[in-house]
C-alpha positions in Angstrom: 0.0 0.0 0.0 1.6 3.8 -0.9 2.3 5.7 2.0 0.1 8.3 1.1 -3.2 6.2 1.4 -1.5 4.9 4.4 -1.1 8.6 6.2 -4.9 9.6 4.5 -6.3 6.4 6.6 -4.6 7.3 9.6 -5.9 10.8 9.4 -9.8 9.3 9.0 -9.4 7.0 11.9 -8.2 10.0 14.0 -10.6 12.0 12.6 -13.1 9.7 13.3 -12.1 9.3 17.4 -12.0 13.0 17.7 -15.5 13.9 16.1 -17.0 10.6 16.9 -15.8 10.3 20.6 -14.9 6.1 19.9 -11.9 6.2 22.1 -13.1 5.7 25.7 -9.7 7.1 27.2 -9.2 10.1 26.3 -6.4 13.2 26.3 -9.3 15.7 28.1 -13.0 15.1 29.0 -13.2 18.3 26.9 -12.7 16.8 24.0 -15.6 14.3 23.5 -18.2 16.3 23.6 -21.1 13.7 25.5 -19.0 13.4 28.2 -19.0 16.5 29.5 -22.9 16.2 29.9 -21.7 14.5 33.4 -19.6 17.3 33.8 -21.2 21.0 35.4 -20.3 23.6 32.8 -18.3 21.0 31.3 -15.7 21.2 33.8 -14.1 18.7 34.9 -12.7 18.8 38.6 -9.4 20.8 38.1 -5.0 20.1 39.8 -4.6 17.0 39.5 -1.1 16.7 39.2 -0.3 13.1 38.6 0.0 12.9 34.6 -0.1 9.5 34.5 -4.0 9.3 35.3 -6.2 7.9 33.0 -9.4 10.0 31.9 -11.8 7.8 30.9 -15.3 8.5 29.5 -17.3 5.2 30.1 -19.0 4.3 27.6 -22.4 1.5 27.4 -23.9 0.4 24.7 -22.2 3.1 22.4 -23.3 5.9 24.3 -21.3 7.4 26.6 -22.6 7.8 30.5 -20.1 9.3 33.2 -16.4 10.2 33.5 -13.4 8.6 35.8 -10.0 9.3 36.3 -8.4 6.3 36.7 -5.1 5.5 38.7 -3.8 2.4 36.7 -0.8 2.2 39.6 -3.3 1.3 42.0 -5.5 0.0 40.1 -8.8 1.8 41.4 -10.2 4.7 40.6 -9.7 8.0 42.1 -13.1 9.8 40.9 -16.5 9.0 39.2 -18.1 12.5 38.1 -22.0 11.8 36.8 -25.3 13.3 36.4 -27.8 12.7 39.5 -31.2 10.7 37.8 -34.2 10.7 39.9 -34.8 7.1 40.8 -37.0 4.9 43.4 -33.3 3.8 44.9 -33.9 0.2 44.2 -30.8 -1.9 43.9 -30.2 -4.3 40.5 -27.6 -7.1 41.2 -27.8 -9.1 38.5 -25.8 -6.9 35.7 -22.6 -8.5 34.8 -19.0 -7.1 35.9 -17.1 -5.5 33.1 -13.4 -4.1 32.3 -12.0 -1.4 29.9 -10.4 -3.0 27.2 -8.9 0.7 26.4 -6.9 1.0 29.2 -4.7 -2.3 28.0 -5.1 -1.9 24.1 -6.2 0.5 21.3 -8.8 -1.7 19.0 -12.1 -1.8 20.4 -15.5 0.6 20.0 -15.3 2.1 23.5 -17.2 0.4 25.1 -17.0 -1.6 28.1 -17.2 -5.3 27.7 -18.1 -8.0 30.1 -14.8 -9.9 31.9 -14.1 -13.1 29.9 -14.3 -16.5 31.2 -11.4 -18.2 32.0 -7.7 -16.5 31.6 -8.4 -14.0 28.8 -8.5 -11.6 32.1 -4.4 -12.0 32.5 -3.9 -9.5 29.0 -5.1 -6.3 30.7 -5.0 -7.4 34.0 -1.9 -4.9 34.5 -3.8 -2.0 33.6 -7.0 -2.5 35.8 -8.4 -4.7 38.4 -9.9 -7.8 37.5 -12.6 -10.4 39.5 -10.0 -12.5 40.9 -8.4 -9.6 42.8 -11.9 -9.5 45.1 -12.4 -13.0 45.1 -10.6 -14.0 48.1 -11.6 -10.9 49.9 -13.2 -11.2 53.0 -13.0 -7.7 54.5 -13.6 -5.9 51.3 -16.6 -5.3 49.4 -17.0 -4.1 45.4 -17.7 -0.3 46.6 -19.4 1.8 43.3 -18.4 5.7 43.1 -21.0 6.1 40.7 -23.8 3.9 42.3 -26.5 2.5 40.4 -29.0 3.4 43.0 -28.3 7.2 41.6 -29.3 5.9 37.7 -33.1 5.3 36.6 -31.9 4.2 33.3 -31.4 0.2 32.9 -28.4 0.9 30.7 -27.2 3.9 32.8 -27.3 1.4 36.2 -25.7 -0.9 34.3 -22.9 1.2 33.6 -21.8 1.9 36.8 -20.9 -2.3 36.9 -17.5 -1.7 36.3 -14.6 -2.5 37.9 -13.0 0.6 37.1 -15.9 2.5 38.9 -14.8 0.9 42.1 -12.9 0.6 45.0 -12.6 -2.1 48.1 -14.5 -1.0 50.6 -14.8 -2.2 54.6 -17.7 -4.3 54.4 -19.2 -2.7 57.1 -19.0 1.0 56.1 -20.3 -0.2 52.2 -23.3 -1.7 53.6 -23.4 0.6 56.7 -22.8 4.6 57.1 -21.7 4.4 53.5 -25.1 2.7 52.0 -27.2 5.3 54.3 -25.0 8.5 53.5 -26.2 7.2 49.0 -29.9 6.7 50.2 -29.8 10.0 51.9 -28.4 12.1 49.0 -30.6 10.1 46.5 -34.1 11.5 48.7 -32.2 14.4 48.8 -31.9 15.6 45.1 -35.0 13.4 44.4 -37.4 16.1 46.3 -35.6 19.4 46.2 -33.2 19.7 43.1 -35.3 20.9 40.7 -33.2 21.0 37.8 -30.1 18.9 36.7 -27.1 17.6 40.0 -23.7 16.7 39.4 -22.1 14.3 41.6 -18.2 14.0 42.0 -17.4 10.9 44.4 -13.7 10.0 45.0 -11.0 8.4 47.5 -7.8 9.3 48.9 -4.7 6.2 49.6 -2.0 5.9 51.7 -0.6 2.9 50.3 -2.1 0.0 51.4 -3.1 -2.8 49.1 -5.1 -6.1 48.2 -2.2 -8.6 47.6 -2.5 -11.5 45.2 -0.2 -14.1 44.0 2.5 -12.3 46.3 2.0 -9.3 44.5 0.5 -5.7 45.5 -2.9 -5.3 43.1 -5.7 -2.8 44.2 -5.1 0.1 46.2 -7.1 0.1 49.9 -8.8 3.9 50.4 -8.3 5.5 53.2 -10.7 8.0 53.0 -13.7 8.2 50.8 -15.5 11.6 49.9 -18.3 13.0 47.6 -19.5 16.4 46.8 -22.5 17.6 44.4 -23.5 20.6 42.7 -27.0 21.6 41.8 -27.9 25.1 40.9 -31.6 24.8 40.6 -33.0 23.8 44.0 -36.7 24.1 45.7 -36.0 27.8 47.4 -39.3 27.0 49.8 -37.7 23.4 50.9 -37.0 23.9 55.0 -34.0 25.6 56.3 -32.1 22.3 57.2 -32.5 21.3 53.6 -32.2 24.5 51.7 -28.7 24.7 53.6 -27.3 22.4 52.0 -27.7 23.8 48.5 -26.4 24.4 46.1 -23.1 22.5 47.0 -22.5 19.8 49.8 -19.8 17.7 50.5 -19.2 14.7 52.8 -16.3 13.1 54.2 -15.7 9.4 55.7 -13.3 6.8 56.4 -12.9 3.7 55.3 -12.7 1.9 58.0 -14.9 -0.7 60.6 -15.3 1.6 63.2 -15.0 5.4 63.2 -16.8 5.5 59.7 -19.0 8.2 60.6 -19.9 9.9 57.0 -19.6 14.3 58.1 -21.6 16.3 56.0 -19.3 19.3 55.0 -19.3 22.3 53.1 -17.6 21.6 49.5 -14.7 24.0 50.5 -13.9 22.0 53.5 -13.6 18.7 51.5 -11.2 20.6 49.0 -8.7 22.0 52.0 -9.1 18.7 53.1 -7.8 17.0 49.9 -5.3 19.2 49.3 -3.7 17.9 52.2 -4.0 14.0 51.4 -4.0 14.0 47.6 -1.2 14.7 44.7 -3.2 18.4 43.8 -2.3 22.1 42.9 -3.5 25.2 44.6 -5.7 25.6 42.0 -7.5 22.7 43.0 -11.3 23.3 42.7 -14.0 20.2 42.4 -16.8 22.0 40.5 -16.1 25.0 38.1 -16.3 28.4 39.7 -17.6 26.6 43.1 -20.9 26.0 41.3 -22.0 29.1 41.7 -24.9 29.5 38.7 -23.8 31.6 36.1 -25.4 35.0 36.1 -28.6 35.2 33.4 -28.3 37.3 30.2 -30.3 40.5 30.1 -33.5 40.1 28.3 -32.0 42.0 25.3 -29.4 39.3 24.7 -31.8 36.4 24.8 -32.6 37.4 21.5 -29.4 37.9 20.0 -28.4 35.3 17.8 
């Protein structure tokens, strides 16, 4: 084949991944344009410093439904960032596991793909966790950032069945404190955000691991935290509730006892972070502290 139909295919294909948002990892959520639906004003949290994270735009059934910055190191997750949906909270079990086959390779359509049987898993099992590293867990639990309880959608809930969407969790906080603080956020935005909430849930480390085969594989959060953002709230809800709009943050450790999830302001959790996680002083979860942007003068509605 000439070289110049060669360089012309390479220039569709990359074409094609920019415009057509194929590649599920991806240089900046910026850049594929459905992704930053998850994200308010399109913004993804901002100082990360560690360069090797990988942005990933999760992607289902060719459509793609929430963001994660992924630490392949430690092979978890260090946020989800996704769009609140208003659902009854009822709990789906039966949707399969599923892996990034991105993070490992190039080919693919972007989406994620159920975990093969037998020992297909050991080809991108150095990029990402894989079932067997939870199998012989018994203090840990499969711990969602996005949670599926937060999604009406089928395909949306299904989504969030990942294992780079989560993180080993003390079986007690996951189905204690941890399971409460989700059910309490979901009535929350369910009766008093009136328009659209943006979620951001994340972890901090300190190093510890889940060990397999003699070898360090997941990393253990110390802390886990989450923060939303919604703008367009009930004004006449009662004082305890309208308090904690438009931003609210909480805080919790990971641990069996002392796992007490604080409700704090979203400025707290970021002095906080700074403090525990590899970020700039520019550090800043939701763009310009979600404060709504100020409306356009009737005369500019119109302009066009």
């Amino acid at each position: 084949m000439r070289p110049s139909v060669i360089l012309l295919a390479l220039a569709i294909t990359t074409w094609l991944s920019e415009h057509w948002g194929t590649a599920t990892v991806v240089e900046d959520f910026n850049h594929v344009e459905r992704c930053k639906e998850s994200l308010y004003m399109g913004t993804p949290p901002r100082g990360f410093r560690d360069s090797r994270l990988k942005k990933i735009c999760q992607h289902y059934a060719d459509k793609p439904r929430y963001v994660t910055l992924y630490d392949s190191k430690n092979r978890i997750p260090v946020y989800s960032a996704y769009t609140f949906k208003k659902t009854e909270g009822d709990r789906r079990v039966d949707y399969p596991w599923m892996y990034e086959p991105q993070l490992a390779e190039l080919d693919g359509n972007g989406n994620m793909l159920p975990f093969p049987t037998g020992y297909l898993h050991m080809k991108f099992e150095d990029s990402q966790a894989v079932l067997d590293d939870y199998s012989d867990v018994v203090l840990y639990e499969r711990g969602h950032l996005n949670p599926d309880q937060h999604q009406s959608d089928p395909q949306d809930r299904a989504a969030t069945y990942t294992l780079t969407n989560v993180v080993p969790e003390i079986r007690e906080f996951n189905i204690g404190p941890w399971r409460e603080h989700e059910e309490r956020i979901r009535v929350r935005l369910n009766n008093f955000c009136r328009g659209r909430a943006y979620v951001v849930t994340g972890v901090t480390t300190t190093g510890n691991m889940i060990r397999r085969n003699n070898q360090d594989r997941v990393g253990i959060p110390e802390d886990v935290w989450s923060a939303y953002c919604c703008t367009d709230y009930d004004r006449n809800a009662p004082h305890n509730i309208r308090i904690r709009f438009p931003t609210q943050a909480a805080l919790a450790k990971n641990a069996k006892e002392g796992n007490r999830v604080q409700e704090i302001t979203v400025q707290e959790l970021e002095i906080y972070l700074t403090n525990k996680m590899a970020v700039d002083k520019n550090f800043q979860l939701f763009y310009d502290n979600c404060n709504s942007p100020s409306p356009l003068p009737p005369y500019l509605n119109y302009a066009k």
